[in-house]
C-alpha positions in Angstrom: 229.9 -0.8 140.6 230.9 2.3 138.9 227.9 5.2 138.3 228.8 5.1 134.7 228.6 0.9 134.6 225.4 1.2 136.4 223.7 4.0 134.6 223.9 2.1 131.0 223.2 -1.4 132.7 219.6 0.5 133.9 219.4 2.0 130.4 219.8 -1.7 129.2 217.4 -2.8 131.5 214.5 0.0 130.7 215.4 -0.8 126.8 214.5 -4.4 127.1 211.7 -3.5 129.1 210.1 -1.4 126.3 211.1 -3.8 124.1 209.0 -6.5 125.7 206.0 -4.2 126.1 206.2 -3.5 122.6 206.4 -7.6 121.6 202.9 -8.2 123.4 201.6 -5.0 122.1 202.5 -6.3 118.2 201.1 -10.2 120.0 198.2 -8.4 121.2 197.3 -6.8 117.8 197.8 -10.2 115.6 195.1 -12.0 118.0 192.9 -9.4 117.5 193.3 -8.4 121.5 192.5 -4.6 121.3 191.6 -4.0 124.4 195.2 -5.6 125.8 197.0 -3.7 123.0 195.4 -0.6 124.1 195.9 -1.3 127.8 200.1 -1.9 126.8 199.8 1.4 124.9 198.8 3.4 128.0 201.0 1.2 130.4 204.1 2.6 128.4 202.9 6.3 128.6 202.4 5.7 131.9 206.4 4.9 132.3 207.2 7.7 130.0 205.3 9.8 131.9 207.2 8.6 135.5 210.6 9.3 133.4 209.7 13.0 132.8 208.3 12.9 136.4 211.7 11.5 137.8 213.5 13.6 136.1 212.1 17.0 135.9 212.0 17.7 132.7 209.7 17.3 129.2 212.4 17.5 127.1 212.5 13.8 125.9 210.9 13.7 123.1 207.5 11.0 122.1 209.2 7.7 121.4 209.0 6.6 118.1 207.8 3.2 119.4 204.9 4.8 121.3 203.8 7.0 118.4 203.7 4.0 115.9 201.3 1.9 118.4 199.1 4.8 118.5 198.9 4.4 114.8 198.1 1.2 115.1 195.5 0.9 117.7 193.9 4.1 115.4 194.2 1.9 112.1 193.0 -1.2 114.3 189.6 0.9 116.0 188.9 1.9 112.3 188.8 -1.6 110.9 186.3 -2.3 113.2 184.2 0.6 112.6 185.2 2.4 116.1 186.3 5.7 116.8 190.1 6.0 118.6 189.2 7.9 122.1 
């Protein structure tokens, strides 16, 4: 397979991969599963942090995605009277 064919197939791949992460995350969240949610949360840093790792750089930027579940485990650990940590 060509380099080019394979490199945005993994980019496809890593895409969906976040994507599913972020599904249970949102799951996690409706059934009132914080612990899980948070436990998704760090379990994507965790792969961002492996990118920049791989890669040798910090020049990609916080995703978006990531940002917006901190947000929400924040907004979540308030409702219930908790302090994020």
């Amino acid at each position: 397979m060509p380099r080019e064919r394979l490199e945005r197939v993994n980019r496809s791949i890593r895409r969906r991969f976040d994507d599913i992460i972020e599904d249970a995350f949102h799951h996690a969240c409706m059934t009132g599963d914080l612990d899980t949610a948070i436990e998704l949360t760090e379990l994507l840093e965790r792969k961002l942090a492996r990118w920049r790792q791989a890669h040798g750089t910090d020049s990609r930027q916080e995703t978006p995605q990531l940002n917006a579940m901190r947000e929400e485990i924040a907004l979540r650990l308030q409702e219930r009277g908790e302090e994020p940590g």
